[in-house]
MARZAKE-965082 format. One record per residue (C-alpha): x negated, y negated, z negated; residue in three letters; residue number from 0. Coordinates in steps of 0.1 Angstrom, whole numbers, plus 5000, padded with zeros to 4 digits. Each point is the difference from the previous one (the first is absolute). Layout:
% residues N
X | Y | Z | ALA | NUM
...
//
This chain:
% residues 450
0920 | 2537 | 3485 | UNK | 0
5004 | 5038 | 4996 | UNK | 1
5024 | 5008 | 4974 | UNK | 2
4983 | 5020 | 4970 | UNK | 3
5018 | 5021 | 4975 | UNK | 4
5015 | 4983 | 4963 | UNK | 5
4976 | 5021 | 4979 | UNK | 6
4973 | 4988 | 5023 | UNK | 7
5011 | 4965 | 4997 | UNK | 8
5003 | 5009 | 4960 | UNK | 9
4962 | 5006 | 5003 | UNK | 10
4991 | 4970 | 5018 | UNK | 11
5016 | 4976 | 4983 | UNK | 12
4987 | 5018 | 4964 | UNK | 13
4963 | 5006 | 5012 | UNK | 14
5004 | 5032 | 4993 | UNK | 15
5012 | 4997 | 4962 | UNK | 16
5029 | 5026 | 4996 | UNK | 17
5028 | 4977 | 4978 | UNK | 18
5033 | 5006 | 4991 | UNK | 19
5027 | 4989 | 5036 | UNK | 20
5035 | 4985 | 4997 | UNK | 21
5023 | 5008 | 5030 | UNK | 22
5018 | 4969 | 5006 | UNK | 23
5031 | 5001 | 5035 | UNK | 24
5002 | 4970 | 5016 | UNK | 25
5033 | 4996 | 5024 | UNK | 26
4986 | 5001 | 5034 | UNK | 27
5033 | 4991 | 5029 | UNK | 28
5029 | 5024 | 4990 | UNK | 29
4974 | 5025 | 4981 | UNK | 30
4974 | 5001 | 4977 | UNK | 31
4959 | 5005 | 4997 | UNK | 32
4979 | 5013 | 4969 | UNK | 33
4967 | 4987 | 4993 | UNK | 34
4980 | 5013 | 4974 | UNK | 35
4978 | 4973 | 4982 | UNK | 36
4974 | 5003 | 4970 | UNK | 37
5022 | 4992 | 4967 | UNK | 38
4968 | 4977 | 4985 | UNK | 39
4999 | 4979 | 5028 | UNK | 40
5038 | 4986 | 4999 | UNK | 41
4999 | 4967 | 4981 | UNK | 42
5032 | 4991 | 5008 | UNK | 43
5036 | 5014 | 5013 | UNK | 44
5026 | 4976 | 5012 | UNK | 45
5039 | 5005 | 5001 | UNK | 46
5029 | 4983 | 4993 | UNK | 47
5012 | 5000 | 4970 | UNK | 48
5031 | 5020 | 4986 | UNK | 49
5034 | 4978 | 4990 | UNK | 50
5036 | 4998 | 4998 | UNK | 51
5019 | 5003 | 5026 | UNK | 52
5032 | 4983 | 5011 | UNK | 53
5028 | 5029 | 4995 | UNK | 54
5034 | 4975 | 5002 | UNK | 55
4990 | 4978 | 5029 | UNK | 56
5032 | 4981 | 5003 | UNK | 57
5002 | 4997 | 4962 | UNK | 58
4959 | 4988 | 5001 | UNK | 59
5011 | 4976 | 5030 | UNK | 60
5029 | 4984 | 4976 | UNK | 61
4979 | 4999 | 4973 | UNK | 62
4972 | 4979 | 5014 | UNK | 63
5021 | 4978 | 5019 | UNK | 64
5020 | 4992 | 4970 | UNK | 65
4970 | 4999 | 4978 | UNK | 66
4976 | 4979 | 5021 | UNK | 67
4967 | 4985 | 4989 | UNK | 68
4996 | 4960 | 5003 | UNK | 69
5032 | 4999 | 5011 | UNK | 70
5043 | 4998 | 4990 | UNK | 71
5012 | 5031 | 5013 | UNK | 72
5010 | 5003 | 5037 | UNK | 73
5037 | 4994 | 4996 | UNK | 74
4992 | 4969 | 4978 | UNK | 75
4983 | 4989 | 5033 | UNK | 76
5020 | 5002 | 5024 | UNK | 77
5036 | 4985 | 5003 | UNK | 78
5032 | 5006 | 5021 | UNK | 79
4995 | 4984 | 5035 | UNK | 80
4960 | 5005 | 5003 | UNK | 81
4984 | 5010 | 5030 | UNK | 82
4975 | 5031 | 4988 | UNK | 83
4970 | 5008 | 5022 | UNK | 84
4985 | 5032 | 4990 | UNK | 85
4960 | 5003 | 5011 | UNK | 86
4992 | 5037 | 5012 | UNK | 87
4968 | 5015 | 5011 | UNK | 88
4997 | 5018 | 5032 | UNK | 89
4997 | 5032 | 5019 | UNK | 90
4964 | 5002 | 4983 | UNK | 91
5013 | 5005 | 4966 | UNK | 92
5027 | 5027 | 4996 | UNK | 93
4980 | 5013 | 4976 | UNK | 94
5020 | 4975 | 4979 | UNK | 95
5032 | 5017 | 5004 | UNK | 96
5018 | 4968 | 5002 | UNK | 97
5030 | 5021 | 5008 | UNK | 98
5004 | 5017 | 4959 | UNK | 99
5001 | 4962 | 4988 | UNK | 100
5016 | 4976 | 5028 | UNK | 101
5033 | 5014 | 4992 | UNK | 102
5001 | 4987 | 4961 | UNK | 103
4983 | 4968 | 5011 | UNK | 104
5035 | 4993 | 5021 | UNK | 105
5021 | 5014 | 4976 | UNK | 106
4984 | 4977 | 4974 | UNK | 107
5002 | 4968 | 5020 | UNK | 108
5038 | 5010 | 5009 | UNK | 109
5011 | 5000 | 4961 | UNK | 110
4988 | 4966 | 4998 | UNK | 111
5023 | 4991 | 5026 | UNK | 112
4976 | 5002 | 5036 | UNK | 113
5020 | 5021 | 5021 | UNK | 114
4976 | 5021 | 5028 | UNK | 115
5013 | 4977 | 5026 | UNK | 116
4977 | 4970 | 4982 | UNK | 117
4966 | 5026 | 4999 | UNK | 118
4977 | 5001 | 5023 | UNK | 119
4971 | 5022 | 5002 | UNK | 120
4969 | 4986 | 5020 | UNK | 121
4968 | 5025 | 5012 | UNK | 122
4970 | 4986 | 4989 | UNK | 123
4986 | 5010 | 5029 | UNK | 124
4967 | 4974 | 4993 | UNK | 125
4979 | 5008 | 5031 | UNK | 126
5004 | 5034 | 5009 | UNK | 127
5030 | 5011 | 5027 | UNK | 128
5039 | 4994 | 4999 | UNK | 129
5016 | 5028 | 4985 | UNK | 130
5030 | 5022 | 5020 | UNK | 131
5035 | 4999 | 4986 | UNK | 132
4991 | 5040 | 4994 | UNK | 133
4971 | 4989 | 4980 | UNK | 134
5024 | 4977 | 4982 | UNK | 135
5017 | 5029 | 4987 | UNK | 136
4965 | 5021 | 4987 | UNK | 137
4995 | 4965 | 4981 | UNK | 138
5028 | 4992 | 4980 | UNK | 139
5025 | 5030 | 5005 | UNK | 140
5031 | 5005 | 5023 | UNK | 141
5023 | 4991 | 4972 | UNK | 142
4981 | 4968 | 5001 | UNK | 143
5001 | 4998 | 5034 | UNK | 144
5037 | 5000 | 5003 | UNK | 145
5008 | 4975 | 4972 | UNK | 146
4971 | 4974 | 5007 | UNK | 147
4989 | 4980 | 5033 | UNK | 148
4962 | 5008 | 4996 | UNK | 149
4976 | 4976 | 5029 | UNK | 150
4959 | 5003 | 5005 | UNK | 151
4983 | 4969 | 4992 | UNK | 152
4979 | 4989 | 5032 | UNK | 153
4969 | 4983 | 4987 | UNK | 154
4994 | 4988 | 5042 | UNK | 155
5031 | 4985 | 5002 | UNK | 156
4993 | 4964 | 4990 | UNK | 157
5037 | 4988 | 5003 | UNK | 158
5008 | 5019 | 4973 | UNK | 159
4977 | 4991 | 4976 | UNK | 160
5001 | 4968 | 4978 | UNK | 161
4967 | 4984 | 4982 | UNK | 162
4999 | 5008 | 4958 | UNK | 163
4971 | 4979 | 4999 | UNK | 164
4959 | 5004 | 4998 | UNK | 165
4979 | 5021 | 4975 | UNK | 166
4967 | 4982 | 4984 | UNK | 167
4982 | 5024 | 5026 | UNK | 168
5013 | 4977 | 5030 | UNK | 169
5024 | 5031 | 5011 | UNK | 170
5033 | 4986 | 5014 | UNK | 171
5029 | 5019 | 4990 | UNK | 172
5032 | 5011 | 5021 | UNK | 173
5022 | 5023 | 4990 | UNK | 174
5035 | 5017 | 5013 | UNK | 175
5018 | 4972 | 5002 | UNK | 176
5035 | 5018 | 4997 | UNK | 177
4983 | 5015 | 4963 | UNK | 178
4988 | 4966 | 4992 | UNK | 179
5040 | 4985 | 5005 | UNK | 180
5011 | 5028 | 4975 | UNK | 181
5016 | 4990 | 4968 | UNK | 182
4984 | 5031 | 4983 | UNK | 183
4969 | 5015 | 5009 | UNK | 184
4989 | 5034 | 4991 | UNK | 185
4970 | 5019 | 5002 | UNK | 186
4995 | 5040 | 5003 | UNK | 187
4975 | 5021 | 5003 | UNK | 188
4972 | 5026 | 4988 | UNK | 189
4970 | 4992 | 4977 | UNK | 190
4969 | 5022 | 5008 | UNK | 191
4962 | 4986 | 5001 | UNK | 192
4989 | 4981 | 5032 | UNK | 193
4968 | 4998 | 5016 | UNK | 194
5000 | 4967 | 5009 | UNK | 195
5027 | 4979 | 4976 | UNK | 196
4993 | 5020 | 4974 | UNK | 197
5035 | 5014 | 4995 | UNK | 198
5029 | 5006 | 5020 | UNK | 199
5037 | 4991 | 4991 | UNK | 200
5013 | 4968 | 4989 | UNK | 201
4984 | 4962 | 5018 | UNK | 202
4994 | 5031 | 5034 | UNK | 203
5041 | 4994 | 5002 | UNK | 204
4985 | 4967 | 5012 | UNK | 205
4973 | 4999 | 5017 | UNK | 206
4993 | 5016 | 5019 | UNK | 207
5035 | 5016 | 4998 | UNK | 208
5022 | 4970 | 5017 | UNK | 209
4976 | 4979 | 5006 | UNK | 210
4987 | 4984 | 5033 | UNK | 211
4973 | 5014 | 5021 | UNK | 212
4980 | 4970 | 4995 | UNK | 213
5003 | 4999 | 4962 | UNK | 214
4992 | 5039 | 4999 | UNK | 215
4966 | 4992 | 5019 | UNK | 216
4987 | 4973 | 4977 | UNK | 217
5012 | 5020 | 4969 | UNK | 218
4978 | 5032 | 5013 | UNK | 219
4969 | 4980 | 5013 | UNK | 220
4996 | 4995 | 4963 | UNK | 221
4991 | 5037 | 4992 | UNK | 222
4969 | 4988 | 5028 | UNK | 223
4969 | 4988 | 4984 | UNK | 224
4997 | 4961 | 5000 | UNK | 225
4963 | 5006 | 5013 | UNK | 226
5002 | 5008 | 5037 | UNK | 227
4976 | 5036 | 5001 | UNK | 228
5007 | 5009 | 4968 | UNK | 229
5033 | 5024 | 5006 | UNK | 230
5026 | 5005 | 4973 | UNK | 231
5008 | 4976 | 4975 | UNK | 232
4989 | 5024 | 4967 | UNK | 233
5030 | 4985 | 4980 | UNK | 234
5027 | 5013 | 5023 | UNK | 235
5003 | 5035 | 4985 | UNK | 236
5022 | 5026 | 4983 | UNK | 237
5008 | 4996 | 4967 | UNK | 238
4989 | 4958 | 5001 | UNK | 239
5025 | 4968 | 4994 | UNK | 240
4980 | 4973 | 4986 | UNK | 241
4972 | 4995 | 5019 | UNK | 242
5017 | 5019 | 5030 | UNK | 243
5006 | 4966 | 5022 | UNK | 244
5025 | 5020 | 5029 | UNK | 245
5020 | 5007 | 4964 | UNK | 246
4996 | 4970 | 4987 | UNK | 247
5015 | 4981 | 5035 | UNK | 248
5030 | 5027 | 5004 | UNK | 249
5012 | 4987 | 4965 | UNK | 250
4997 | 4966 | 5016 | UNK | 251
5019 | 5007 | 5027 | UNK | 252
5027 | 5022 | 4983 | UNK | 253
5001 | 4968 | 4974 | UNK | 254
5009 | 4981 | 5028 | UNK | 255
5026 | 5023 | 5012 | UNK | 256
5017 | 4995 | 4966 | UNK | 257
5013 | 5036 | 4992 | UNK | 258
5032 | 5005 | 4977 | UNK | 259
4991 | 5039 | 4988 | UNK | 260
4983 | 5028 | 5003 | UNK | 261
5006 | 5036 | 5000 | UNK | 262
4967 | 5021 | 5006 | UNK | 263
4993 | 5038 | 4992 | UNK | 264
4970 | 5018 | 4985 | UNK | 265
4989 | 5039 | 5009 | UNK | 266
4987 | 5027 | 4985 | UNK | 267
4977 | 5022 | 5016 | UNK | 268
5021 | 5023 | 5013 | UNK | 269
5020 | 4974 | 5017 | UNK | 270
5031 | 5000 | 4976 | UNK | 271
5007 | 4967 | 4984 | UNK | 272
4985 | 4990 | 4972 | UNK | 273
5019 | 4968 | 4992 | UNK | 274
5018 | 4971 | 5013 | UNK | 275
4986 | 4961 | 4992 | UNK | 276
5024 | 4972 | 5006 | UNK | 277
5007 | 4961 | 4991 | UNK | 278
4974 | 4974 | 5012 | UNK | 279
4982 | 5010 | 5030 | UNK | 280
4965 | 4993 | 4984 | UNK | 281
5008 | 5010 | 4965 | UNK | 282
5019 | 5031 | 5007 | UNK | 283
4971 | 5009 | 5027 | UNK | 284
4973 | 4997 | 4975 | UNK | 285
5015 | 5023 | 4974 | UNK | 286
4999 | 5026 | 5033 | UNK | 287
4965 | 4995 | 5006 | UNK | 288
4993 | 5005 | 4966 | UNK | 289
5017 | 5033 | 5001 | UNK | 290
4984 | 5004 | 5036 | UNK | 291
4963 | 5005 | 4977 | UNK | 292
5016 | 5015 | 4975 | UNK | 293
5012 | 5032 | 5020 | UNK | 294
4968 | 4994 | 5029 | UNK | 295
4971 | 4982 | 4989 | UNK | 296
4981 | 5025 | 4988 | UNK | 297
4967 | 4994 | 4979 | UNK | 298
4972 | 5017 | 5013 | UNK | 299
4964 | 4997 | 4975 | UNK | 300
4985 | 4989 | 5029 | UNK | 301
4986 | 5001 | 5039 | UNK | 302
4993 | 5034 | 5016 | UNK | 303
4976 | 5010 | 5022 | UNK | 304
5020 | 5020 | 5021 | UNK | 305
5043 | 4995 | 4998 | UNK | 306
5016 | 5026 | 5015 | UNK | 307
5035 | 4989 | 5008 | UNK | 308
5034 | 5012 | 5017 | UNK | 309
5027 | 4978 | 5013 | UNK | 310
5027 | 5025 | 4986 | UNK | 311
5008 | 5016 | 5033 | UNK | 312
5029 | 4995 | 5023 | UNK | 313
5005 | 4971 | 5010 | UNK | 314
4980 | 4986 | 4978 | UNK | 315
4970 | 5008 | 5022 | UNK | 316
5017 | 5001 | 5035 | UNK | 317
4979 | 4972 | 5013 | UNK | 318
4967 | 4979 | 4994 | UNK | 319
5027 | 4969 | 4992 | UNK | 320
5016 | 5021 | 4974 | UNK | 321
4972 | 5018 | 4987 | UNK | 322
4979 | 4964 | 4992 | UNK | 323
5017 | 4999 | 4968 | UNK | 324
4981 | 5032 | 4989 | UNK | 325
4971 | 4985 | 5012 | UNK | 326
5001 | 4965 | 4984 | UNK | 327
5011 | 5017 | 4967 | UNK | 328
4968 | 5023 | 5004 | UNK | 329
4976 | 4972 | 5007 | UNK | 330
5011 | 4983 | 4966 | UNK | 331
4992 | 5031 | 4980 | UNK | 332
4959 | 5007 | 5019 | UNK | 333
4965 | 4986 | 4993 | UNK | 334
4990 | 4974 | 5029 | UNK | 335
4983 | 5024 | 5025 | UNK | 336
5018 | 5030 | 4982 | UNK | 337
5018 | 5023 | 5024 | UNK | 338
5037 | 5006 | 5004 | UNK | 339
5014 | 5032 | 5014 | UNK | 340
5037 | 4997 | 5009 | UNK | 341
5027 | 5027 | 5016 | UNK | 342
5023 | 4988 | 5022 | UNK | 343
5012 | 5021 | 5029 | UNK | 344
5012 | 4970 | 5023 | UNK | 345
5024 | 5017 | 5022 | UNK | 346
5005 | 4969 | 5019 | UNK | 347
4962 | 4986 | 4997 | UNK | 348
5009 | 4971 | 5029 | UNK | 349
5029 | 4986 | 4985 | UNK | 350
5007 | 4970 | 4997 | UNK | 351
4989 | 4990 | 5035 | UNK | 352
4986 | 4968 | 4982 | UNK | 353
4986 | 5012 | 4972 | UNK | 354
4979 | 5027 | 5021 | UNK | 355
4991 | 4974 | 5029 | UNK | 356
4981 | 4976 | 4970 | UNK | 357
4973 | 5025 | 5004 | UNK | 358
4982 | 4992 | 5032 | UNK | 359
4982 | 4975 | 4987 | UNK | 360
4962 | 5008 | 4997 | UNK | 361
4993 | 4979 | 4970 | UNK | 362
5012 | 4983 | 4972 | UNK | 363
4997 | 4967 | 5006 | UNK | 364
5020 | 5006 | 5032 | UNK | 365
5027 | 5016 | 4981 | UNK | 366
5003 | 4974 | 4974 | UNK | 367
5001 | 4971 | 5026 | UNK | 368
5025 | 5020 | 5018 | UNK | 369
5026 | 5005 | 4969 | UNK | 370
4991 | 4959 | 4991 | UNK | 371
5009 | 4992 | 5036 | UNK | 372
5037 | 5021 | 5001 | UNK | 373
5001 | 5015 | 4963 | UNK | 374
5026 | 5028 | 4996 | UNK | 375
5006 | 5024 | 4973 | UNK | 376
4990 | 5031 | 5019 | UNK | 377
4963 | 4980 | 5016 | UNK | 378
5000 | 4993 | 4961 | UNK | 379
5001 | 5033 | 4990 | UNK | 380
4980 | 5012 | 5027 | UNK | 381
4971 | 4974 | 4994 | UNK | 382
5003 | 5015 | 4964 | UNK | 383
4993 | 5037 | 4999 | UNK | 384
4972 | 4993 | 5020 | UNK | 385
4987 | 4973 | 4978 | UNK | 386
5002 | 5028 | 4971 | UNK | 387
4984 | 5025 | 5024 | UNK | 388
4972 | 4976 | 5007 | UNK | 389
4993 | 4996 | 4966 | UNK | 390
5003 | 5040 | 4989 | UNK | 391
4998 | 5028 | 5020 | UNK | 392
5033 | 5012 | 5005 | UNK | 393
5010 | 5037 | 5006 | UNK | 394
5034 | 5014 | 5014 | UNK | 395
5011 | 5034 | 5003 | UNK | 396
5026 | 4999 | 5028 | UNK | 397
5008 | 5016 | 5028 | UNK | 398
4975 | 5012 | 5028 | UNK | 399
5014 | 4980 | 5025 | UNK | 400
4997 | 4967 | 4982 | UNK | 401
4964 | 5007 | 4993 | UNK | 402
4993 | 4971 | 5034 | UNK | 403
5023 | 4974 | 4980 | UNK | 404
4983 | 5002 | 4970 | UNK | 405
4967 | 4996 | 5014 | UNK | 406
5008 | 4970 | 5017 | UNK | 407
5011 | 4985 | 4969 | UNK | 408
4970 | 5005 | 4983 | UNK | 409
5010 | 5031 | 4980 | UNK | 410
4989 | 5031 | 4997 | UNK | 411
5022 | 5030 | 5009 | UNK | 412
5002 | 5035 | 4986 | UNK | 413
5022 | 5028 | 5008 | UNK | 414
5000 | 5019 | 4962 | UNK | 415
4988 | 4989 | 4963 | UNK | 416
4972 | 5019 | 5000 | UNK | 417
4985 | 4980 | 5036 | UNK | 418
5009 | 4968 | 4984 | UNK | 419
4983 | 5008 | 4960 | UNK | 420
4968 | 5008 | 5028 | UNK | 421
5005 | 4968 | 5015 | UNK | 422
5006 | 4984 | 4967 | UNK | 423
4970 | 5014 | 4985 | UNK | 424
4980 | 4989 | 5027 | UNK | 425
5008 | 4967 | 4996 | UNK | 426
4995 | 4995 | 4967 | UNK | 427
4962 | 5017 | 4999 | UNK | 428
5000 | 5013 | 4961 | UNK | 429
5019 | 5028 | 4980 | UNK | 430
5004 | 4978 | 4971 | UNK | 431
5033 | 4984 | 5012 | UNK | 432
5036 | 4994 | 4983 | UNK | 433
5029 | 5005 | 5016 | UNK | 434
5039 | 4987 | 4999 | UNK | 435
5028 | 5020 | 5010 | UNK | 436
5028 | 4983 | 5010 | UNK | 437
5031 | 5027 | 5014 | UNK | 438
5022 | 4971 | 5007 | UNK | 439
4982 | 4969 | 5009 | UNK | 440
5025 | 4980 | 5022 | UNK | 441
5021 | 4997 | 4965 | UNK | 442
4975 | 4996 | 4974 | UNK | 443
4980 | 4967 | 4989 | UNK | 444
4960 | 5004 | 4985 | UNK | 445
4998 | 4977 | 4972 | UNK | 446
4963 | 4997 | 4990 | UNK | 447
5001 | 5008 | 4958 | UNK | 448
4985 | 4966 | 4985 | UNK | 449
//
């Protein structure tokens, strides 16, 4: 399609009916594009919320670790002689910043008398690749590095796993056997909403974290619906525990592992942390998530016609595999049928390999008996966005070059905002639409006003 002018576009989409616009910049790669949109037809803006930010983050670290929920405090836990596996997420999830916190951990756990030469650190790798020893480092810190022997967890190597037991879902559990030996078991990590478990953080320290390829499989299969042809299981979605039955099994199977204490960390939405949870590694994780919807479920009065969404930027929006979770979270806030117009410049369209290669199916039905065949988390993902795109037309301004790639997966590119609000009107047929603004949508929850 020919791109047309804003004002143009302005015309269009208002029949001709001269109303008040709003300029609105939505982070586009490393820069920015305006978009002007009519003020009356904005039901609903979504951003994170503002909060208090961690200032002291040693002192914040003490604090919660001394002050735990569900749980004595750590050095009540531990005693002199203990053998202290520490659970650490991978090269995936820097964003953490495991580094600003590791340090206190240790030097908590050696004033109760566990010198760094009885810690271990352990990758939880779950089924993505080993980790390098440089890696290591942009995980947990060089200081860490040099005090504590830190090892990937290697979910295909069955000699060193050891069976926990079997959830009432028939998934048989294995975990690192090394962890499982462990006097004290510890559990780190980052709570942000999930698209599949619900939530990060917490029971993920688990499974899939160091838990065996085999386990991992049966756990995911569950966000598959139990009616072959029918796609997604609709429980297994951001934001849902209690019906959510991949939740509902990790829990089972971090049971089973039978952790000693969490330490998890919450974010605010400029990245900065917004506070640490520690104690019970259910307990402690569910006052996160509640703080999780506090700062990013957002209440919206309800579904749009058209959501207009940006990942955030770089890297937010560096990829297709990245960019999903501006997607997902923009499907949850439009009509059935309504359209959703996303920017993402996807620098690196094709990557990951996978994730791009779960396109070549022609339908469906082929993809879904593909990903129930050999499920992974990126044919998961893939089998996803075009499930949403199936189901509402889905816009993305991106770069020219990726305009073949997004055709293929059943998208519709466009090159500026004022190509895709043509595209957008086109789709839904009427004038009389709402519309949903969403400037960073890989962050920020919908939560339908009851």
């Amino acid at each position: 399609m020919t791109s047309v002018s804003a004002e143009c576009v302005h015309m269009l989409i208002m029949g001709g009916i001269a109303v008040a616009n709003r300029t609105i910049d939505f982070r586009y790669g490393h820069s920015e594009l305006k978009i002007s949109l009519p003020e009356e037809k904005i039901i609903n803006e979504v951003y994170g919320r503002p909060c208090e930010v961690v200032e002291d983050i040693p002192s914040a670290v003490r604090t919660a670790l001394r002050q735990p929920i569900g749980t004595p405090p750590l050095k009540k836990i531990v005693k002199p002689g203990d053998r202290v596996a520490v659970i650490v997420s991978d090269i995936t999830r820097t964003w953490v910043r495991f580094d600003q916190f590791l340090p206190v951990l240790l030097d908590e756990l050696n004033e109760a008398g566990i010198p760094d030469q009885n810690i271990f650190i352990t990758i939880a790798v779950g089924a993505h690749r080993l980790n390098t020893q440089e890696e290591f480092a942009l995980i947990c810190g060089r200081q860490v590095c040099e005090r504590i022997e830190i090892v990937n967890h290697d979910c295909h190597n069955e000699a060193e796993l050891v069976y926990t037991g079997t959830t009432s879902r028939g998934v048989e559990c294995r975990i690192n056997k090394r962890v499982a030996e462990a006097d004290i078991k510890i559990l780190t990590g980052g709570i942000v909403h999930h698209m599949m478990a619900g939530y990060g953080g917490g029971r993920k320290a688990i499974l899939p974290g160091i838990s065996g390829f085999k386990a991992i499989q049966g756990n995911h299969l569950l966000c598959m619906n139990q009616v072959v042809g029918q796609g997604i299981n609709p429980n297994c979605v951001s934001g849902a525990i209690d019906d959510n039955e991949m939740n509902q099994d990790m829990i089972e199977q971090a049971a089973l592992a039978k952790p000693d204490f969490l330490l998890n960390a919450v974010f605010a939405p400029d990245g900065r942390f917004a506070k640490f949870v520690s104690g019970h590694w259910y307990d402690a994780w569910l006052a996160g998530v509640t703080l999780v919807d506090e700062i990013y479920g957002v209440s919206v009065s309800e579904q749009a016609d058209l959501v207009i969404a940006s990942a955030g930027g770089f890297p937010k929006d560096i990829n297709l595999y990245q960019g999903l979770k501006t997607v997902d979270n923009a499907y949850m806030a439009v009509k059935p049928g309504g359209v959703i117009l996303c920017f993402m410049e996807l620098a690196d369209i094709k990557e990951p390999p996978e994730f791009a290669d779960w396109f070549k199916y022609k339908t469906a039905l082929e993809q879904e008996m593909a990903l129930r065949e050999h499920f992974t988390i990126p044919g998961f993902l893939a089998y996803k966005l075009a499930d949403i795109a199936r189901r509402n037309p889905l816009i993305v301004v991106t770069k020219p070059e990726n305009a073949a790639f997004i055709r293929n997966a059943g998208m519709f590119p466009a090159t500026t905002a004022a190509e895709a609000l043509a595209i957008a009107q086109e789709k839904i047929g009427r004038t009389d639409f709402t519309i949903t603004i969403m400037p960073s949508a890989a962050n920020t929850v919908p939560v339908i006003a009851k």
